[in-house]
N, C-alpha and C positions, 0 to 999 in steps of 0.2 A: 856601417859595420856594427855588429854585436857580439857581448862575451860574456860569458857564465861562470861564475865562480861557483867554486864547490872545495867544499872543506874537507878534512878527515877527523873522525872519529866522534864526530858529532858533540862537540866541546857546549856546556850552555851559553855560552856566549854567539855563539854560532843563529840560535832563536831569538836574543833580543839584540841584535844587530838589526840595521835598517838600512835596506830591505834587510831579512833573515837572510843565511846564508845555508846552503841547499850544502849538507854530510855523506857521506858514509860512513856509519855508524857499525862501528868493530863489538865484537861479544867481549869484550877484554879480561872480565872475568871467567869466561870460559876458556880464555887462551891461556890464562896463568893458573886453573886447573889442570887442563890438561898437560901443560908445559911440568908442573909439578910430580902429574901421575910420568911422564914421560921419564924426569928425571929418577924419580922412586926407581922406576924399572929399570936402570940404567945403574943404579947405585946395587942393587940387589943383583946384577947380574944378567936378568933378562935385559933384552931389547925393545926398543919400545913396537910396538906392534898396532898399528901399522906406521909406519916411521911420517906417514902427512896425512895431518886430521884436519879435514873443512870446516870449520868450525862457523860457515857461513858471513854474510853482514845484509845490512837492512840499507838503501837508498832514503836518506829524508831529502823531500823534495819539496823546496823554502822559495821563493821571490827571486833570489839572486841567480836561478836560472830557468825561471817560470815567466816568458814571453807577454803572456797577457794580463798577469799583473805587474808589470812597470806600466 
């Protein structure tokens, strides 16, 4: 049997871990802008527009679930 670890948010610890550990890495700073602009509009009266923004994420992809380096 085999099993693949994978993290969230792509912490540094995550890279000098051994083997490294394989993230999903969040825009975090893009979610507490936009979280900010959301609330502004919300504080003023508007709505926020559009009420779910993707703000996307990145796969890092480390040893801890890359097959042919173990």
């Amino acid at each position: 049997n085999e099993i693949g670890i994978c993290g969230f948010n792509d912490l540094e610890m995550m890279a000098v871990a051994n083997p490294g550990i394989s993230s999903v890495h969040t825009h975090r700073l893009q979610i507490g802008q936009q979280a900010m602009s959301m609330m502004d509009a919300a504080l003023t009266g508007s709505g926020p527009d559009p009420s779910v923004i993707d703000v996307g994420f990145d796969m890092i992809a480390r040893q801890s679930t890359n097959r042919a380096a173990r």
